[in-house]
Wavefront OBJ file of the C-alpha trace (Angstrom):
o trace
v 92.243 -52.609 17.874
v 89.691 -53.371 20.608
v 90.204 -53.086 24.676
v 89.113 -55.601 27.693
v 88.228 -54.556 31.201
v 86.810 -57.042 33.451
v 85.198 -55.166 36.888
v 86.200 -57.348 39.928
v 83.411 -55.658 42.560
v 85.077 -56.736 45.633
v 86.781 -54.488 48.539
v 88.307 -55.150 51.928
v 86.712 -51.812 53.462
v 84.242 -49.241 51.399
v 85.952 -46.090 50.784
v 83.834 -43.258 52.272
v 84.074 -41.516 48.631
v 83.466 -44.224 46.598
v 80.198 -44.966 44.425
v 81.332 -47.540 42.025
v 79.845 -51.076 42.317
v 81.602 -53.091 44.884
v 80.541 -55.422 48.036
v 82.991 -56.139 51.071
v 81.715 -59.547 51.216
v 83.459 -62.180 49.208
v 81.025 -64.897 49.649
v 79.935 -64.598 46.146
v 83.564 -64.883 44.885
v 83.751 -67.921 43.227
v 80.256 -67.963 41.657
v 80.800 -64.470 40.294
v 84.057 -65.767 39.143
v 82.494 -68.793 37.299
v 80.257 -66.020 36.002
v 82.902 -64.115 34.551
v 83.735 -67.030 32.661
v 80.801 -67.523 30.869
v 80.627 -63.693 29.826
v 83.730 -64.295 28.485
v 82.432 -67.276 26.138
v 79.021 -65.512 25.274
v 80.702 -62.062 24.481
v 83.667 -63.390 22.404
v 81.762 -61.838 18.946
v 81.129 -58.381 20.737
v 83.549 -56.935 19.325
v 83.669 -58.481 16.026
v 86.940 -60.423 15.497
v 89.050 -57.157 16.443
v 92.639 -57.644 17.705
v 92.754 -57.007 21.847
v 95.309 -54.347 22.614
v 94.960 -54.033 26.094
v 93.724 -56.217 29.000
v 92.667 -53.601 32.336
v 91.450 -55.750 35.603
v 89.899 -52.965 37.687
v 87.052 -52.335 40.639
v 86.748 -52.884 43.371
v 89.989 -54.158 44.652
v 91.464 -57.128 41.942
v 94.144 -57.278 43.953
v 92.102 -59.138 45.848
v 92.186 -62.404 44.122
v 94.579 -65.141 44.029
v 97.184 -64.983 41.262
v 95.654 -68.382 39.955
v 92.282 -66.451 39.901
v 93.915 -63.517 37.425
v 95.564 -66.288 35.009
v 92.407 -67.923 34.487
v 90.297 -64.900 33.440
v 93.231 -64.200 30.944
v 93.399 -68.157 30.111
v 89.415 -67.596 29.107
v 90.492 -64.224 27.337
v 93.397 -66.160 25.335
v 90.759 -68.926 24.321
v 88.188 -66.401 22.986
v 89.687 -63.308 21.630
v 92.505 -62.615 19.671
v 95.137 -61.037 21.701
v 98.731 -61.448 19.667
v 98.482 -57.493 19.814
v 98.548 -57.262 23.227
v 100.140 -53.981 24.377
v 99.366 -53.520 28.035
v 97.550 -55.673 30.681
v 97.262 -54.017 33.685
v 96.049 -54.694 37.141
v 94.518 -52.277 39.311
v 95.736 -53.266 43.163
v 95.577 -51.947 47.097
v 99.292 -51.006 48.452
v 98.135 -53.171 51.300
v 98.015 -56.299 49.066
v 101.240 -56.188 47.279
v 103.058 -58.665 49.449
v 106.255 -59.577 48.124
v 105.429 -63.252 47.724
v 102.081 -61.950 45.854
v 104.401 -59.933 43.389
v 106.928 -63.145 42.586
v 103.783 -64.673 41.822
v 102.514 -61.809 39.564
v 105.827 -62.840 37.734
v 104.585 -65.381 36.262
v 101.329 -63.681 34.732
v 101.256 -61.272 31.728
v 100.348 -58.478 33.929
v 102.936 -56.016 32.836
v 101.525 -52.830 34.341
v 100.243 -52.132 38.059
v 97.526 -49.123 38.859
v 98.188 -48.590 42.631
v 95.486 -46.867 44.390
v 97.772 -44.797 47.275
v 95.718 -42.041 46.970
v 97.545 -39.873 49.674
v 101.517 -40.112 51.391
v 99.657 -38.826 54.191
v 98.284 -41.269 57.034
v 95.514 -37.944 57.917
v 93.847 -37.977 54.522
v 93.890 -42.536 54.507
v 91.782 -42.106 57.484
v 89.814 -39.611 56.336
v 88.949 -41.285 53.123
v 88.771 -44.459 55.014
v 91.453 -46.091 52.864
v 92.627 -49.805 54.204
v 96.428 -48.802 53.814
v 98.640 -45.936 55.404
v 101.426 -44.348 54.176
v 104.223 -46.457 55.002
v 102.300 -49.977 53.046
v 102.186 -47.108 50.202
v 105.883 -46.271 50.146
v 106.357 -49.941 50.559
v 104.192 -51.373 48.083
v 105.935 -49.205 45.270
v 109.240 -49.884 45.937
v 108.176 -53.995 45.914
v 106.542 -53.697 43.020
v 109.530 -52.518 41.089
v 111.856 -54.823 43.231
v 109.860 -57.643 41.637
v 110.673 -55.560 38.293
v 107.747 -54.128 37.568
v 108.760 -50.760 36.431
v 105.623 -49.551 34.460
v 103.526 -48.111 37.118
v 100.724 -45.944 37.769
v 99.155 -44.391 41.149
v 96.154 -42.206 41.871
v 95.993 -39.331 44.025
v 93.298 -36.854 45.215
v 93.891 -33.521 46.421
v 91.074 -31.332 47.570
v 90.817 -33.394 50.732
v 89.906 -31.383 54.169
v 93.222 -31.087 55.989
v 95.257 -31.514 53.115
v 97.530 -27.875 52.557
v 98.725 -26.566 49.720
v 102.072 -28.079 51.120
v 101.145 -31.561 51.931
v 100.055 -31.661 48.106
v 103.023 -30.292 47.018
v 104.830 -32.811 48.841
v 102.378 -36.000 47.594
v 103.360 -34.989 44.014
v 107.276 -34.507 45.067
v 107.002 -38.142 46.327
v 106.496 -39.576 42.624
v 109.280 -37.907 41.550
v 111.137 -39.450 44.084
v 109.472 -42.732 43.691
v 110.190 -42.635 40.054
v 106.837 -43.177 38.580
v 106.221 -43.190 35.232
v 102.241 -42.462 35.639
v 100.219 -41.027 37.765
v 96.163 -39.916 37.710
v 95.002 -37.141 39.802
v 91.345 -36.620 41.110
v 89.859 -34.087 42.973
v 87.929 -35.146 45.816
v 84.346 -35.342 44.624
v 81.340 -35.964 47.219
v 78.583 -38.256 45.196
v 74.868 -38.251 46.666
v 74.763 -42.042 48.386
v 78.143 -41.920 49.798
v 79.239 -42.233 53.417
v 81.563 -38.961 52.788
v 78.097 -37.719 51.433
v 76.206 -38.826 54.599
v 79.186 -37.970 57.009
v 79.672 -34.181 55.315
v 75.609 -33.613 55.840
v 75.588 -34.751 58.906
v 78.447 -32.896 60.309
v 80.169 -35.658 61.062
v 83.219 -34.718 59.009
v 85.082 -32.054 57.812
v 83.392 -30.447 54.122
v 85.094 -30.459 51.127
v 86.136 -27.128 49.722
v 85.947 -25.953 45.985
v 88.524 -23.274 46.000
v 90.731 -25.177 47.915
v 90.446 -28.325 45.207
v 90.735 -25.536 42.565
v 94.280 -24.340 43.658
v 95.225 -27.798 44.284
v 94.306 -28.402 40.648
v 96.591 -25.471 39.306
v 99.454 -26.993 41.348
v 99.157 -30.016 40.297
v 99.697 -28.792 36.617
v 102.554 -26.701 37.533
v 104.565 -29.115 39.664
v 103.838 -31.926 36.724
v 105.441 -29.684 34.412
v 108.237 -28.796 36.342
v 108.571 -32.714 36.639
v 108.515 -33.739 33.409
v 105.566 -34.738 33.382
v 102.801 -34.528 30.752
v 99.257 -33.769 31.097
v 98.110 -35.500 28.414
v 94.283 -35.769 29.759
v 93.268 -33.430 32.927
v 93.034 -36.590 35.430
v 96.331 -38.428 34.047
v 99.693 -37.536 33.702
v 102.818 -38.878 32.568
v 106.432 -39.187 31.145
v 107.447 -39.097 27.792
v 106.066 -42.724 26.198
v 104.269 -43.836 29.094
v 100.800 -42.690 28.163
v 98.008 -45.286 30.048
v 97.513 -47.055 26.601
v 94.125 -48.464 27.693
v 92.407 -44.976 29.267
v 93.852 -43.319 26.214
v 92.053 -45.675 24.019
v 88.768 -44.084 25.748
v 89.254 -41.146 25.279
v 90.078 -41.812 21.371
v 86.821 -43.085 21.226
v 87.850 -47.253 20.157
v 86.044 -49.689 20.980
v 86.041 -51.694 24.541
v 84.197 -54.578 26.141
v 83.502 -54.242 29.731
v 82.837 -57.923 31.923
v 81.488 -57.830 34.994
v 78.789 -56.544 36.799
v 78.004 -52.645 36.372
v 80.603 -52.865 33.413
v 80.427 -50.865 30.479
v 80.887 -51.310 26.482
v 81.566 -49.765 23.601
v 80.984 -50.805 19.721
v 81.166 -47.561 18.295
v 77.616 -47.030 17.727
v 75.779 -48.842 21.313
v 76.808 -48.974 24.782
v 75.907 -51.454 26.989
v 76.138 -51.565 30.534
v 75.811 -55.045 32.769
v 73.070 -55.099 35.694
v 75.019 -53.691 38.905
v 74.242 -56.643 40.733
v 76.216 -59.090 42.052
v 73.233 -61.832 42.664
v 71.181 -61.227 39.900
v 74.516 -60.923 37.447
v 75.753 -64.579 38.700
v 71.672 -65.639 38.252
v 71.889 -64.557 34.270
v 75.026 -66.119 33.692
v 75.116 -69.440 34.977
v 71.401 -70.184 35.688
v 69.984 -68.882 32.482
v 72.844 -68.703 30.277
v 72.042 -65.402 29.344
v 74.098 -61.796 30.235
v 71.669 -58.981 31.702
v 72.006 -56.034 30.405
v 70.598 -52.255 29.056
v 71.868 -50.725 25.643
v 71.789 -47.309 23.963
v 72.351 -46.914 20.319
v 74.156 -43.764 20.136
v 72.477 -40.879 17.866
v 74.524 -39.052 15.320
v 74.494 -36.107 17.396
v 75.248 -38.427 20.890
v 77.926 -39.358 19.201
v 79.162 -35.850 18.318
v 78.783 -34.691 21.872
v 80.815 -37.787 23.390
v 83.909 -36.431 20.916
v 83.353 -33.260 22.614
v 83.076 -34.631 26.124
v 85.947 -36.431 25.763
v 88.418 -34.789 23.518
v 88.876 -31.889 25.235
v 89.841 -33.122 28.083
v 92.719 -34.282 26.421
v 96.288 -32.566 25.488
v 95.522 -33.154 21.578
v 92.177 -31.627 21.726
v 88.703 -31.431 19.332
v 89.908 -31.928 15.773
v 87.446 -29.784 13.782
v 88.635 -31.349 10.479
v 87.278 -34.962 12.226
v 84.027 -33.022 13.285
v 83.608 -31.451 9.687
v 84.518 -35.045 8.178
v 82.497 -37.222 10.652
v 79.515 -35.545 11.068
v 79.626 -32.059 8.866
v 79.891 -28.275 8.839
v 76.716 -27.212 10.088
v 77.553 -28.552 13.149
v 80.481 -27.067 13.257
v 79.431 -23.858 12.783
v 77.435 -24.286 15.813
v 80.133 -25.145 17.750
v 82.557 -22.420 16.890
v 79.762 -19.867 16.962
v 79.357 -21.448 20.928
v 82.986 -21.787 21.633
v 83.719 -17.973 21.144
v 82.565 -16.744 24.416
v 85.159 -19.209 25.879
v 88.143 -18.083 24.331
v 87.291 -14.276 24.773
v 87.460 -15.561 28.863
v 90.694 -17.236 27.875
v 89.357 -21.268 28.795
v 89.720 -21.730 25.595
v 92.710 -21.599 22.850
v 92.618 -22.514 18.669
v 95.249 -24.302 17.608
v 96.190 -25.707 14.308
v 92.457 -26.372 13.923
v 92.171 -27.358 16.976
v 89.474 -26.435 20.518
v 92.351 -26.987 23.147
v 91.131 -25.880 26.881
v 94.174 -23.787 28.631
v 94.679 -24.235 32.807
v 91.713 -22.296 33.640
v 89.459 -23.871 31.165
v 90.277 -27.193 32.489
v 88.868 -26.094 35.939
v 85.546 -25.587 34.013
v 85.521 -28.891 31.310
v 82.437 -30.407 32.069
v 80.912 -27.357 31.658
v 81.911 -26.099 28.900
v 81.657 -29.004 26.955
v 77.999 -29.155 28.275
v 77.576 -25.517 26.515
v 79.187 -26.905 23.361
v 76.787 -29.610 23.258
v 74.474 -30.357 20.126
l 1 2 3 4 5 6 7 8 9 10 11 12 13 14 15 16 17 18 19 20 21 22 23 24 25 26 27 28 29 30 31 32 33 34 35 36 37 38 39 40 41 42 43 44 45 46 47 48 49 50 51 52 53 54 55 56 57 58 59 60 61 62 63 64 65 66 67 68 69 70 71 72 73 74 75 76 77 78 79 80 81 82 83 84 85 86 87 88 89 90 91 92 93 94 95 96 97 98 99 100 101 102 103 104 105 106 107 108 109 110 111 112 113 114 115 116 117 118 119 120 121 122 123 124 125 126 127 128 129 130 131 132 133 134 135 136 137 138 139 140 141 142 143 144 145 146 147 148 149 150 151 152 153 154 155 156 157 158 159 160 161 162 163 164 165 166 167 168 169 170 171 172 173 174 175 176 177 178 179 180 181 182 183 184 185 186 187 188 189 190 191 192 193 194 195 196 197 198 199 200 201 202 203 204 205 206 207 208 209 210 211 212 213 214 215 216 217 218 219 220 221 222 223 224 225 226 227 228 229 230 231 232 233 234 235 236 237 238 239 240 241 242 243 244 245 246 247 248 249 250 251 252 253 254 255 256 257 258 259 260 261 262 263 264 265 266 267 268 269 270 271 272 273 274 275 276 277 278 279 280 281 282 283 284 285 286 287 288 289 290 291 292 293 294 295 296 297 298 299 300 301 302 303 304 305 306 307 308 309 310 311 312 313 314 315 316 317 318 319 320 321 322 323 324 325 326 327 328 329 330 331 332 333 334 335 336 337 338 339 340 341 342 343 344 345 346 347 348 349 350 351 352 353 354 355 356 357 358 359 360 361 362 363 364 365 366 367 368 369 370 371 372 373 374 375
């Protein structure tokens, strides 16, 4: 079974920390929309008849659009793929948008699952992130949300943010638990060249962020989780028992996805393809020369190999070496192992039922040690 995610790249305010594709103009709303559309039509063989599982509107801010907006993109969806599968459709949303009256409308959609961008319980790290919500709209937006009866929910927060003790972060996570979330994804405040946070930080403007500081925020954040019941089944995304993010899952197992939009990404198993980041030019394609703009990779064997690494091991179930040994052969994976000692000598790294897990302290270090694993 096959995923959808459809990239809505409109905010009400740019997040200082945020480099994903976005513009905080909607004058290009409905064309883009009417764009979407016609993706939708001309990329209804991508993925080769497979069942849809899961439906993710993300961005940008979706949240943004009218409800009648959402039920047409899944109205196209419903006319060109084959979605009696369906498992999860979720819809990433601002605190600040979830009105009550938007919610009863929400109702009526097959939108089933909300991912809530709070970020922080704190009203000091909102402004320093430059979030368009405080504290109270996030308190308030959860509690509508499952007023309106949506129970399975899902919110991000960062920790590493300047300001933000060892306490305060301690007291974000207690709030889920009193919330009673089923899911939540944690991210470490990350400063990416292009970024006002970037800009801000250089120019002394603001407060820098601090590595140690997001490092012991990390190994709270796996201890309280634990002590919560809930399981860290990839290092950015935890959860309770049967309430694994079906759709990010999916990723990480390596199926296949089809990403509309502009700047959206897709995967066939063997390509990836990635639409022009673009707003303009993306609309241009679509509905002025019927065609989608795009790049494309074919993956090599050993591309392949080192995605499984990449993103396996960031997960609770780990790198199979049986699948490695199956997939692509035992050469390789005698490199591997032979590369993977030095790791488990400095205890990042544990063997288990034939299995490379990372342990707490290797998970500080993933990218980089799956980077040294690399073929």
């Amino acid at each position: 079974m096959a995923g959808i995610y459809i990239h809505i790249p409109f905010c009400r305010q740019a997040c200082n920390y945020c480099n994903f594709h976005f513009s905080t103009s909607l004058k290009l709303k409905d064309e883009l929309l009417a764009a979407l559309h016609k993706e939708i039509e001309l990329q209804k063989d991508y993925l080769s008849g497979e069942s849809i599982e899961t439906v993710y509107i993300g961005g940008g801010t979706p949240s943004l659009l009218p409800v009648s907006d959402i039920q047409k993109l899944f109205d196209s969806i419903l006319e060109n793929f084959k979605i009696d599968t369906l498992k999860e459709f979720t819809l990433e949303a601002n605190p600040d948008d979830l009105t009550k009256a938007y919610l009863q409308e929400l109702r009526t959609t097959n939108i089933d699952r909300f991912s809530i961008g709070v970020q922080s319980f704190r009203d000091a790290d909102l402004r320093y992130m430059n979030r368009a919500h405080n504290a109270q709209e996030a308190d308030y937006a959860i509690k509508a949300a499952q007023d309106a009866g949506f129970t399975n929910l899902s919110i991000d927060l960062i920790y590493g943010v300047p300001g933000l003790s060892d306490k305060d972060w301690t007291n974000n996570l207690a709030k889920i638990k009193e919330l009673d979330i089923p899911h939540f994804s944690s991210y470490a405040l990350t400063v990416e060249e292009g970024t006002a946070l970037h800009h801000n930080i250089r120019t002394k403007k603001t407060a820098p962020v601090n590595a140690e500081q997001a490092a012991t925020q990390f190994e709270i954040l796996t201890e309280q989780a634990d002590l919560m019941g809930y399981e860290q089944y990839e290092i950015s995304n935890l959860a309770k028992p049967g309430h694994r993010a079906i759709h990010n899952t999916n990723y990480w197992l390596g199926k296949p996805y089809l990403g509309l939009g502009p700047s959206a990404h897709s995967f066939d198993g063997n390509t990836r393809r990635w639409n022009i980041a673009n707003n303009a030019l993306y609309i241009k394609s679509l509905l002025l020369e019927n065609k989608l703009s795009y790049e494309e990779e074919i993956l090599t064997k050993e591309q392949q190999l080192n995605e499984y690494i990449m993103t396996s091991l960031r997960t609770s179930w780990g790198c199979d070496l049986s699948h490695i040994t199956t997939k692509w052969g035992s050469d390789y994976l005698t490199q591997i192992m032979k590369d993977t000692q030095q790791f488990i000598e400095q205890d990042k790294m544990v063997l288990k039922d034939n299995h490379l897990l990372l342990t707490i302290k290797g998970k500080l270090w993933a990218d980089r040690i799956a980077g040294e694993l690399f073929i």
